[in-house]
C-alpha positions in Angstrom: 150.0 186.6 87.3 149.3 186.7 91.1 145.7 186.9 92.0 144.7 184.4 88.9 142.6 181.7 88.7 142.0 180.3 85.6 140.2 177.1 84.7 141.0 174.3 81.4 138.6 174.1 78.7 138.1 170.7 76.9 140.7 171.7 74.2 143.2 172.3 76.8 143.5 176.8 76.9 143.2 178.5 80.1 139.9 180.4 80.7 139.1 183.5 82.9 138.2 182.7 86.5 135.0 184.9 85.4 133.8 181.6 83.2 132.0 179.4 84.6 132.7 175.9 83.4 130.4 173.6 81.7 129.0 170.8 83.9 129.9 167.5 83.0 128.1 165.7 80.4 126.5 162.4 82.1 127.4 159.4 80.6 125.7 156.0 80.0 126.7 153.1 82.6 128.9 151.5 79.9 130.6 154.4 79.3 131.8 154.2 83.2 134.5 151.1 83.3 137.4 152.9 84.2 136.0 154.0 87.5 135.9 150.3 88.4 139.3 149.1 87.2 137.9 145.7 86.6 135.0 143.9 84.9 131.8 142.7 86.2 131.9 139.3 87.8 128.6 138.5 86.9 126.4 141.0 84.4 122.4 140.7 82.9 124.6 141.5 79.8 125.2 137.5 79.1 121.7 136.8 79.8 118.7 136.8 77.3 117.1 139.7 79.0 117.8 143.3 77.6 115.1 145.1 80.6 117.6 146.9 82.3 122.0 146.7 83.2 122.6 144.3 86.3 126.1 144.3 86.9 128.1 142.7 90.2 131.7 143.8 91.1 133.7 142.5 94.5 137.6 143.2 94.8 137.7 146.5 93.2 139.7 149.4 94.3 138.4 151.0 97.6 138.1 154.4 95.8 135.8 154.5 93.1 135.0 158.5 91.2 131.7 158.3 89.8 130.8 161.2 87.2 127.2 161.9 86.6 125.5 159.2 84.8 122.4 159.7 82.5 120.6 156.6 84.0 119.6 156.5 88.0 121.3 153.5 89.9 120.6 151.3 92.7 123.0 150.1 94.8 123.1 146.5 96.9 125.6 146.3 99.2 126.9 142.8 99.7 129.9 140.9 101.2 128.8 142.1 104.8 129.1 145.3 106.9 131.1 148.3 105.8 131.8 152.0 105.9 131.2 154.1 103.2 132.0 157.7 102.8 130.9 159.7 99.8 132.0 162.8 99.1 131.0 166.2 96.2 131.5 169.8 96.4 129.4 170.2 99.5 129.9 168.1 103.0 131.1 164.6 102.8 128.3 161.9 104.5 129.9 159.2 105.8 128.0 156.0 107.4 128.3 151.9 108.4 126.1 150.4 105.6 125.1 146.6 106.1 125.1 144.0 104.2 122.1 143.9 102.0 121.4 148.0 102.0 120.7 149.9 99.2 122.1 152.6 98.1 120.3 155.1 95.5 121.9 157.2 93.2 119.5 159.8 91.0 121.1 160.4 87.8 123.1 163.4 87.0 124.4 163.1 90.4 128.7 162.4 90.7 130.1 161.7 93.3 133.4 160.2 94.9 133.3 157.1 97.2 135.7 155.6 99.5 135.0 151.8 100.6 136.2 151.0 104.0 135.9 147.0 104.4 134.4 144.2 102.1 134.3 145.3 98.5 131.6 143.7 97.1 128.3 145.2 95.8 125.8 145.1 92.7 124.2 147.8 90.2 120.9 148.0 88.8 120.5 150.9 86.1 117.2 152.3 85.4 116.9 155.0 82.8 114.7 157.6 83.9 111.9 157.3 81.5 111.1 153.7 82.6 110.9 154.9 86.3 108.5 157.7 85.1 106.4 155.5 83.0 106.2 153.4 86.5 104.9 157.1 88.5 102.4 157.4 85.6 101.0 153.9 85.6 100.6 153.8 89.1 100.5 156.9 91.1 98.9 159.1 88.4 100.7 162.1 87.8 103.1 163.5 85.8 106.6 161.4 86.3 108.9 163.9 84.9 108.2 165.9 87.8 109.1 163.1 90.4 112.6 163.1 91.7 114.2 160.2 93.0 115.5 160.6 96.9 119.2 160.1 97.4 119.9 157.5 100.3 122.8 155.7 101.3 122.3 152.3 103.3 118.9 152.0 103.6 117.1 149.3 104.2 113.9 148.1 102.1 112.1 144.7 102.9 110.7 144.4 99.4 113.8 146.2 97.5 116.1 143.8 98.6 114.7 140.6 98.1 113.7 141.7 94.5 117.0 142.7 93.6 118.6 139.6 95.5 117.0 137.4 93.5 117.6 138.9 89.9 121.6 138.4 90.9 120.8 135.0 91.5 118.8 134.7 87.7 121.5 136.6 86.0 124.0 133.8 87.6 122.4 131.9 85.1 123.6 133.5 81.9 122.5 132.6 78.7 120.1 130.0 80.7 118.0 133.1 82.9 114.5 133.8 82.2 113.4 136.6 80.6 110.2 136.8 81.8 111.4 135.9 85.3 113.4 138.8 85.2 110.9 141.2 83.7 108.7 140.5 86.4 110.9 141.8 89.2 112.1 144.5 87.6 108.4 145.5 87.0 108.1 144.9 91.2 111.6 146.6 91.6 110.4 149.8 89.6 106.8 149.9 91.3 108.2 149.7 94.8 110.7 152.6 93.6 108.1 155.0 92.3 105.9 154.4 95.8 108.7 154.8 98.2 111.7 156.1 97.2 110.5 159.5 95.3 109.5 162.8 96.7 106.1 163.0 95.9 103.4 161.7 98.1 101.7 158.9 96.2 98.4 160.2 94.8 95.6 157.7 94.0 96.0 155.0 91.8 93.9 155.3 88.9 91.2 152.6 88.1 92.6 149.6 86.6 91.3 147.9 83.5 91.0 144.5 82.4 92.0 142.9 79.3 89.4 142.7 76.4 88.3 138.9 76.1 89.6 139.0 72.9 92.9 140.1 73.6 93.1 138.1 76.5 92.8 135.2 74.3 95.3 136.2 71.9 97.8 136.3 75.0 96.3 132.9 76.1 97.1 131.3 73.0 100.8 133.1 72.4 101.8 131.5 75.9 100.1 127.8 75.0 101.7 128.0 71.5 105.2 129.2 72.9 105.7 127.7 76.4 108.9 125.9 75.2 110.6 129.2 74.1 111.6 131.9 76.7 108.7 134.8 76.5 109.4 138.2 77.8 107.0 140.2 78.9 107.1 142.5 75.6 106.4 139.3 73.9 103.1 139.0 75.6 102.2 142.6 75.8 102.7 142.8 71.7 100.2 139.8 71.4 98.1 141.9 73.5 98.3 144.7 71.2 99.3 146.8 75.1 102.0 148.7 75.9 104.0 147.0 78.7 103.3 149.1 81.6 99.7 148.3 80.9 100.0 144.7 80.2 101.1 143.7 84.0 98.0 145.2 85.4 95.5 144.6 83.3 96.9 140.7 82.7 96.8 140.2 86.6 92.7 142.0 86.8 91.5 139.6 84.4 93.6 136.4 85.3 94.5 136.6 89.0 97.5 136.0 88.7 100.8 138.1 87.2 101.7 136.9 82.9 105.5 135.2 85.1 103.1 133.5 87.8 100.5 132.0 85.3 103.1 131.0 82.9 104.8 129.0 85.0 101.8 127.2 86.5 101.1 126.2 82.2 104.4 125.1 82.2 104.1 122.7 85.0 101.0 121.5 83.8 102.3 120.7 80.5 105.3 119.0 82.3 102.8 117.0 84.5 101.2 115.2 81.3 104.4 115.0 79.5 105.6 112.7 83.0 102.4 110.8 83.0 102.2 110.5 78.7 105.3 109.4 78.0 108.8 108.1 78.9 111.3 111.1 78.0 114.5 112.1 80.5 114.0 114.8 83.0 116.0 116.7 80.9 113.7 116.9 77.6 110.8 117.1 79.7 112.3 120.3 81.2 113.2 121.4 77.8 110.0 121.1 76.5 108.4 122.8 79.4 110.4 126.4 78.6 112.5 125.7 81.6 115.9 126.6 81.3 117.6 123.7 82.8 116.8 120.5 85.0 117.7 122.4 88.1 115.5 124.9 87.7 112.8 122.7 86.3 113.1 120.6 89.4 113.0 123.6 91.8 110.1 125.1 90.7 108.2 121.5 90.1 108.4 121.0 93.8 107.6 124.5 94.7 104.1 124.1 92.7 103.4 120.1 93.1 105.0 119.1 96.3 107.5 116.4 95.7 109.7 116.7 92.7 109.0 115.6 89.2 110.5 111.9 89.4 108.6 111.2 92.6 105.3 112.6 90.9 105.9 110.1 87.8 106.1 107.0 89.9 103.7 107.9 92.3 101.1 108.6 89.7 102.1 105.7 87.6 101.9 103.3 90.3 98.3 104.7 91.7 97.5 104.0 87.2 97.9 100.5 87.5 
């Protein structure tokens, strides 16, 4: 019939133009693979930690349709300069992102992108309800009522580092750190929540310390358990906190973050297992938590100064 206009339903009739359709149902990032026509070269989902969906993709196809998603994402765009256009119903916004941007996407957003020059980037999914509880913890208001701003290419000296460095953990696989990874993503969310949503921060409300006696409980969970590969919920349970809680509090009555003061017990323990007794580098790691020698050694100099077979025979040598 000239003049008509009719839309598809989901089972496939025709509808009246006068019908308006039903937006699309957002899905959950999993539920997204065909719009990437390739799997993940590296993903959090073959590490330990279960915080959040990391995934990295290079090589895919230059056009990539993206339907609303229930969770927000953020974008890092890697492989070196390029020009993205991204398109919806309204005008398209087109701009030369560098390597290193981000890119934030709020959830129930869709949109179409078209890559123009090195396809490489990385995805962090955050489901709404842990940005809020973030807005809530630290801002104090209301987080429902925060939206997340929608920028392409921007550049964030704190953003970027954090989430640089949880592609580097998640390289690890089955050998990341859980609590390593918590930690960032608890960084990661906070800087989120003060710089990338509408509102104007209000004041943050007064922290609170740990009771002593929970603070002991925590104490003792980490010395009992520094061998096995603590998360952050770990120590918040033995805390009887919740999480978004715990990092605060934990820091007020310590000084120091739960990742930061674990590791510095873990590299005491490794100092008196060097000095004690005549183990590989390798146990000695083992039995420190640390997931393998490489790590172990890294963080060892970081801490100590020279590396933990130079710290044995220097300290051996100065026991004679």
């Amino acid at each position: 019939m000239p003049g008509a206009d009719p839309t598809t339903g989901c089972d496939g009739r025709s509808q009246p133009s006068n019908v308006e359709p039903a937006a699309p149902r957002a899905v959950a990032p999993l539920q997204w693979p065909w719009a990437l026509a390739s799997p993940p070269a590296a993903s959090s989902e073959s590490t330990p930690w279960r915080g959040a969906l990391l995934r990295r993709w290079c090589g895919t196809s230059p056009v990539m349709v993206q339907p609303p998603l229930d969770q927000h994402y953020i974008v890092m765009h890697l492989g070196g300069a390029k020009r993205v256009t991204r398109r919806r119903d309204g005008p398209q916004l087109a701009a030369t992102v560098e390597g290193g941007s981000i890119t934030i996407v709020p959830a129930g957003t869709a949109y179409t992108w078209r890559t123009e020059g090195p396809i490489a980037f990385a995805h962090l999914y955050l489901p709404p309800r842990r940005l809020a509880e973030t807005i809530e913890r630290e801002l104090d208001r209301a987080g429902r009522d925060a939206l997340l701003v929608d920028r392409v290419g921007c550049r964030d000296p704190l953003l970027e580092p954090v989430m640089a460095t949880m592609l580097d953990e998640i390289e690890a696989g089955a050998e990341a750190s859980t609590i390593r990874l918590d930690s960032l993503f608890e960084t990661f969310c906070s800087r989120l929540a003060r710089q990338h949503c509408a509102q104007s921060p209000a004041r943050d409300p007064r922290p609170v310390a740990l009771a002593p006696h929970r603070l002991r409980r925590v104490l003792a969970r980490i010395e009992s358990d520094l061998a096995s590969d603590l998360s952050l919920a770990d120590l918040a349970a033995a805390a009887g906190s919740s999480q978004s809680h715990f990092c605060r509090a934990f820091r007020l009555a310590t000084g120091a973050s739960p990742y930061r003061y674990l590791i510095d017990r873990r590299i005491e323990r490794a100092k008196v297992l060097l000095l004690t007794g005549s183990e590989p580098l390798e146990a000695i790691a083992r039995a420190g938590g640390f997931q393998h020698l490489q790590q172990f050694t890294r963080m060892f100099k970081q801490s100590v100064g020279v590396g933990p077979k130079r710290f044995r025979v220097l300290h051996r040598r100065k026991g004679r």
